[in-house]
Structure formats: C-alpha cells, structure tokens
C-alpha positions as CSV (number, residue, x, y, z in Angstrom):
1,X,24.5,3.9,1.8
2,X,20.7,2.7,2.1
3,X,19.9,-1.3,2.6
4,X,17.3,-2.9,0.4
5,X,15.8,-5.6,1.2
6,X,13.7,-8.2,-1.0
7,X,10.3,-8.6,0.4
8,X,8.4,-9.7,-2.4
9,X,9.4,-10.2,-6.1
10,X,7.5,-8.4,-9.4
11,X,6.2,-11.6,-10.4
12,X,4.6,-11.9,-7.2
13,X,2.7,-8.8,-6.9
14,X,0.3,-8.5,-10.8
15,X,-0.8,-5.4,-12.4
16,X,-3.6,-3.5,-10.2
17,X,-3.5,-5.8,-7.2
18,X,-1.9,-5.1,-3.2
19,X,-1.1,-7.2,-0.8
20,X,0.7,-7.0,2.7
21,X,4.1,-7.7,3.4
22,X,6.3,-7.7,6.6
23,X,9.5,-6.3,6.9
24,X,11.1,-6.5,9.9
25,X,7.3,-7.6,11.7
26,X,5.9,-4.0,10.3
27,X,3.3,-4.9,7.8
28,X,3.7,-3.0,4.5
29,X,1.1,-2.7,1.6
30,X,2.2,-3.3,-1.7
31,X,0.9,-2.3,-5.0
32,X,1.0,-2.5,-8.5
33,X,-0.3,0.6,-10.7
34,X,0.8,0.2,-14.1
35,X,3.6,-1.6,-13.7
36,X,4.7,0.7,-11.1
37,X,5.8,-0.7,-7.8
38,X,4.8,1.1,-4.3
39,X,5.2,0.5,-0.4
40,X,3.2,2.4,2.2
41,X,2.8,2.0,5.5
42,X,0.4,-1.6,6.0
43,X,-2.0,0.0,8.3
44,X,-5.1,3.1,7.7
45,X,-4.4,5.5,10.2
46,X,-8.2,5.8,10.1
47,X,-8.5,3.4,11.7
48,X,-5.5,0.4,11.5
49,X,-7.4,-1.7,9.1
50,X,-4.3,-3.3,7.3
51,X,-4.2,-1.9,3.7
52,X,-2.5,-5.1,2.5
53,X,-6.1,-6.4,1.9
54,X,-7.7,-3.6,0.4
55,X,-8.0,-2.9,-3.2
56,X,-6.9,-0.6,-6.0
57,X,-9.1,2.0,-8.2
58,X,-6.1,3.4,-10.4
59,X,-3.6,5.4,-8.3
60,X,-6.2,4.8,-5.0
61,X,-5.5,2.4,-2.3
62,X,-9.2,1.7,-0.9
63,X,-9.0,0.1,2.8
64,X,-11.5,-2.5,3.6
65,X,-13.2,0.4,5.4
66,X,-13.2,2.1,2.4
67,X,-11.0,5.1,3.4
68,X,-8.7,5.8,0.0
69,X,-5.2,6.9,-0.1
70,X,-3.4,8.3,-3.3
71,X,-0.4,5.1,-3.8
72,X,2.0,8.0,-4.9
73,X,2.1,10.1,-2.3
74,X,0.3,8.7,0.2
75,X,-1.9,11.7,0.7
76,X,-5.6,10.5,1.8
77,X,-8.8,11.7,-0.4
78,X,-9.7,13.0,3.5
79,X,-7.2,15.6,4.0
80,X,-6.5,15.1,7.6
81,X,-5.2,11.8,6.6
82,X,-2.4,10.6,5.4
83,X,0.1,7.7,5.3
C-alpha cells in the first residue's frame, strides 16, 4: 500500500503559483494549474536551478534560467530534457 505524506496543504499553494517543498530533504516543486495539484522533481536537470522558485505560464514550469517543463508530464519544451 503507497504512504502519503502531507507536505503542504491546498490552501497553501494558490491558483497558478509553485513553490518548493522538502520531503524527506529532497526539494520538490509544487504547482497549481487550475486547481490542479502537481509535484516534480525540485531541481532543472539543465542545470539544478531549484524549480520551486520558478514560475508558471499555463501547464509550463519556467526555471529561473528560463528552461520550461510541461507540469503534466514533466516532458521539457527541449526534448533531451526532462524531469
């Protein structure tokens, strides 16, 4: 049976924002698309750039460094990237 555990609550995390998280000291990117709740890995593998503080354009995750990563799947807009 999977474990869940609580790392932030929906109140916490508004519509079109992200923000890191730990869980278990691995950082983990949040984000809100319509109400929609997501968790990806916290770091670009561009570059490591933690996604936490990056920003949302619909279903993209922008890293500071401005590589962008599709919240749903993860796939990256570059297609040798991905989360």
């Amino acid at each position: 049976m999977a474990e869940y555990e609580t790392v932030a609550r929906t109140p916490e995390l508004g519509p079109g924002t992200v923000r890191e998280v730990l869980l278990r000291g691995r950082p983990l990117a949040l984000a809100n698309v319509g109400q929609t709740y997501y968790a990806l890995d916290g770091l670009c593998p561009a570059d490591g750039t933690p996604l936490g503080e990056g920003r949302l354009n619909g279903d993209l995750l922008i890293c500071p460094r401005d590589h962008a990563y599709d919240v749903r799947d993860g796939h990256g807009e570059d297609s040798r990237l991905s989360l």
